[in-house]
C-alpha positions in Angstrom: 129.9 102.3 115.4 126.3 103.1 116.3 123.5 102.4 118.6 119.7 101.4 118.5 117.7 101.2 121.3 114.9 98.2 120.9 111.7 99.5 121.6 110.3 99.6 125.1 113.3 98.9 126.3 116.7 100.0 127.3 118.5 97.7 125.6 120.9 98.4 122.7 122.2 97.2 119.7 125.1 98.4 118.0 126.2 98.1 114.3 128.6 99.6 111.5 126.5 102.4 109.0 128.9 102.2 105.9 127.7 105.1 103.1 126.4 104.4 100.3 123.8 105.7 97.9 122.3 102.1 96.5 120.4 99.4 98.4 121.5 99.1 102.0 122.8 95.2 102.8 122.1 94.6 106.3 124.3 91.6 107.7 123.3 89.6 110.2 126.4 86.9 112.1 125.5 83.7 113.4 126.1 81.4 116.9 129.4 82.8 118.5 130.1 85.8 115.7 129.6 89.0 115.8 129.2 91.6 112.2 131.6 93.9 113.6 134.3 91.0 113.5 132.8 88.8 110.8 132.0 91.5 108.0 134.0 94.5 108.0 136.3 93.3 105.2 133.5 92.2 103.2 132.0 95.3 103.5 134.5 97.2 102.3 135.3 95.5 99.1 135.3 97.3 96.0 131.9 95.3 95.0 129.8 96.7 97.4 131.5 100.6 97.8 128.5 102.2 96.1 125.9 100.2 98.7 125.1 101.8 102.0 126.5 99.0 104.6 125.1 98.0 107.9 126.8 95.2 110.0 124.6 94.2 113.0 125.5 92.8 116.4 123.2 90.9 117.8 121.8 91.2 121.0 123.9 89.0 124.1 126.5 88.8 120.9 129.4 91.2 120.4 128.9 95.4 121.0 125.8 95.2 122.4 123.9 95.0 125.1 123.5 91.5 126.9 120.7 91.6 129.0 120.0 88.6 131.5 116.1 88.7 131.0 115.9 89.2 127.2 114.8 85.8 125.5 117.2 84.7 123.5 115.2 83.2 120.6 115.5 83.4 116.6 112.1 85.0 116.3 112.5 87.6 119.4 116.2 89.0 117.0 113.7 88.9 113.7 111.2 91.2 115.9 113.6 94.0 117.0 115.6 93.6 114.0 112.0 94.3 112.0 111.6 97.4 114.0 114.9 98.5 113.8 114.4 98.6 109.4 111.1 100.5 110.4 112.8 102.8 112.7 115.6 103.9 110.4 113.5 104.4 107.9 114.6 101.8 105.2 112.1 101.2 102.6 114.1 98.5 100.9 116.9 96.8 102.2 118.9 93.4 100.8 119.3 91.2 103.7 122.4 88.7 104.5 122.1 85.7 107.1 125.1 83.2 108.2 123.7 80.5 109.9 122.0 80.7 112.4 121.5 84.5 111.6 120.2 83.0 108.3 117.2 81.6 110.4 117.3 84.9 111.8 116.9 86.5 108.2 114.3 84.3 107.3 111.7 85.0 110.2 113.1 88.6 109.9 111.5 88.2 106.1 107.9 87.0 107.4 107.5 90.3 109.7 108.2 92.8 106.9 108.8 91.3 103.7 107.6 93.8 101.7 110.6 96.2 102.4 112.8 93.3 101.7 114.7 93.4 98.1 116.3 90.0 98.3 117.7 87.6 100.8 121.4 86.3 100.7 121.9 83.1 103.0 125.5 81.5 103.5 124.6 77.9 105.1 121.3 78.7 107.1 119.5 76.6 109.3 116.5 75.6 107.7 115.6 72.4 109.6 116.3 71.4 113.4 119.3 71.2 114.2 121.1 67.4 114.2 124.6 66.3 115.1 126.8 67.9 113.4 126.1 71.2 114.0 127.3 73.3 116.7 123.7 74.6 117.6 122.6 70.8 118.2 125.9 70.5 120.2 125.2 73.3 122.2 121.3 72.4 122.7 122.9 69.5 124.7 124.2 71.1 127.4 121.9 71.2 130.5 120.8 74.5 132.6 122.8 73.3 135.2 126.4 73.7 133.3 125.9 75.2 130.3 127.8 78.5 131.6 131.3 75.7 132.1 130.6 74.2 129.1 130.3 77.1 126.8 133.8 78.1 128.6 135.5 74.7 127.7 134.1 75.2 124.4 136.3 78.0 124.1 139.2 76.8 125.4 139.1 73.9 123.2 138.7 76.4 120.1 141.6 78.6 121.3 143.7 75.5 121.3 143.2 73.9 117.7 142.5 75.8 114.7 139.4 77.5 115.6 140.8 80.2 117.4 138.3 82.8 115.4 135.2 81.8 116.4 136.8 81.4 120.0 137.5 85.5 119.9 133.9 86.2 119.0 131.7 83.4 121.3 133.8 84.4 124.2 132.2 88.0 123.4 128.8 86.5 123.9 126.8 86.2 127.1 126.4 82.2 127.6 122.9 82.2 128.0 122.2 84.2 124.8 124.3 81.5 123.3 122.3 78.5 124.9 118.7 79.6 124.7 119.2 80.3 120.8 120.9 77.0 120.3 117.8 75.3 122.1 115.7 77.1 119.7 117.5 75.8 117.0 116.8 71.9 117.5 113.0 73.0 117.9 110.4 70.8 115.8 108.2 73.8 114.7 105.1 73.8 112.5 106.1 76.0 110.1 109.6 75.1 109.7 112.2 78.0 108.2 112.4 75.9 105.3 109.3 76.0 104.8 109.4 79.0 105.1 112.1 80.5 102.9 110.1 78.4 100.2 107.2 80.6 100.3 108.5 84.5 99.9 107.9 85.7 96.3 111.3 87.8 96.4 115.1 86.9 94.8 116.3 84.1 97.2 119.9 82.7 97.3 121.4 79.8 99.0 125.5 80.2 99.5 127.6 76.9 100.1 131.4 76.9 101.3 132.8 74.2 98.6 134.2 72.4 101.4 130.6 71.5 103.4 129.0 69.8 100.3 128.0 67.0 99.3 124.2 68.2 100.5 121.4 67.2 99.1 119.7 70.9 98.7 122.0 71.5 95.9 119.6 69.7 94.2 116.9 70.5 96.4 116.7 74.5 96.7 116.8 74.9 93.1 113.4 73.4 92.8 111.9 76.5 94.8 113.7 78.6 92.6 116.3 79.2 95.3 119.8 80.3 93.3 122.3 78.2 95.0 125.9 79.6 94.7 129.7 78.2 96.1 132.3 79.7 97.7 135.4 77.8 96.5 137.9 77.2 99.3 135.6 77.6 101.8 133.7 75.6 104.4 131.2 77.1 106.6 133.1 79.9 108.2 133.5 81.2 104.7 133.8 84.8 105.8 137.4 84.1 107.4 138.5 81.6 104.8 138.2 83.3 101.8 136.5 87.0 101.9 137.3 87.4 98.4 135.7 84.3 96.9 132.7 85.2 99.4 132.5 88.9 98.4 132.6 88.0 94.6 129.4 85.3 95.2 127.5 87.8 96.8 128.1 90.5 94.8 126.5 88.3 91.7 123.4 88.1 93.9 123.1 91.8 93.8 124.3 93.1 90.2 
């Protein structure tokens, strides 16, 4: 594992530098994951051997750093991770978002899409957050016990069948956890949506089988969006089936 220092500060960021002499993928984990637990056996599938490999942590998530005064909000990850392509010296890089880290991606591709080669979502949020995610669940919570209720979250995951995502969120400082959730249910004028429908580069839209039906099946396409499926898979499609995800993304790369 690595380190990067964010600019003007002191802050680090750690990730996983896999070799390899074609386009670097840079993966970026959403609410309560981390790359360095999510990717790793992606990564190192056959498919993607010959592709240099970097698997970020996000800042307040996983490895790195958790400052108390850093704002935790989708646009403020975009900028360092922006700096960080700039900084390393990447002149074209393929970029993969889960989720929230999808929203992530996408402001990521407004700040320097001309170094990006394509972008790979898996379930992103491209409109505020409703019911029915965990974001808008999160969101709810108030400043007063948001720190208790992120803990009882936990708990509750640890004792059903969500005990992954427990092992990773309770790796994350709670208010990095809150303040990006709030950001999520945000009514914003340019929405990531509406966003992701304006880049002129390859753009693909990843479904675990087991979320649809949705209505941007139909939808996405129409913005020439490539909308893919992972069979056997619901949105944690990284843990449920690795394979069936590694094989989808490495069609959006051949």
């Amino acid at each position: 594992m690595k380190e990067y220092t964010i600019r003007n500060t002191q802050y680090k960021i750690r990730y996983n530098d896999f070799n390899g002499e074609k386009l670097p993928i840079l993966f970026i984990h959403g609410l309560g994951c981390a790359s360095s637990f999510d990717y790793v056996e992606i990564a190192c599938k056959k498919e993607f051997l010959d592709h240099r490999r970097i698997l970020i942590d996000l800042l307040g998530a996983g490895y790195s750093d958790k400052p108390h005064d850093f704002i935790y909000q989708v646009k403020n990850h975009a900028k360092y991770l922006s700096e960080f392509i700039d900084d390393m010296g990447l002149e074209k890089v393929i970029v993969f978002g889960h989720s929230l880290g999808g929203a992530i991606a996408i402001e990521l591709c407004r700040l320097c899409e001309d170094k990006i080669d394509r972008l790979i979502l898996t379930e992103p949020n491209l409109d505020p957050a409703k019911k029915g995610r965990t974001s808008y669940a999160v969101a709810q919570y108030t400043e007063n016990n948001y720190k208790n209720s992120i803990k009882r979250l936990i708990e509750y995951c640890e004792s059903g069948k969500n005990t992954m995502w427990a092992a990773t969120l309770k790796n994350w400082l709670p208010e990095a956890a809150y303040q990006i959730s709030r950001d999520a249910v945000v009514v914003r004028d340019k929405p990531w949506r509406s966003l992701l429908y304006s880049y002129n580069i390859p753009r693909y839209f990843i479904f675990g089988e087991k979320t649809l039906p949705s209505s941007d099946l139909e939808e996405l396409p129409k913005h020439n969006i490539k909308v893919k499926i992972v069979k056997d898979a619901g949105h944690s499609m990284a843990w449920e089936n690795p394979d069936g995800l590694a094989e989808i993304i490495s069609s959006c790369i051949e």
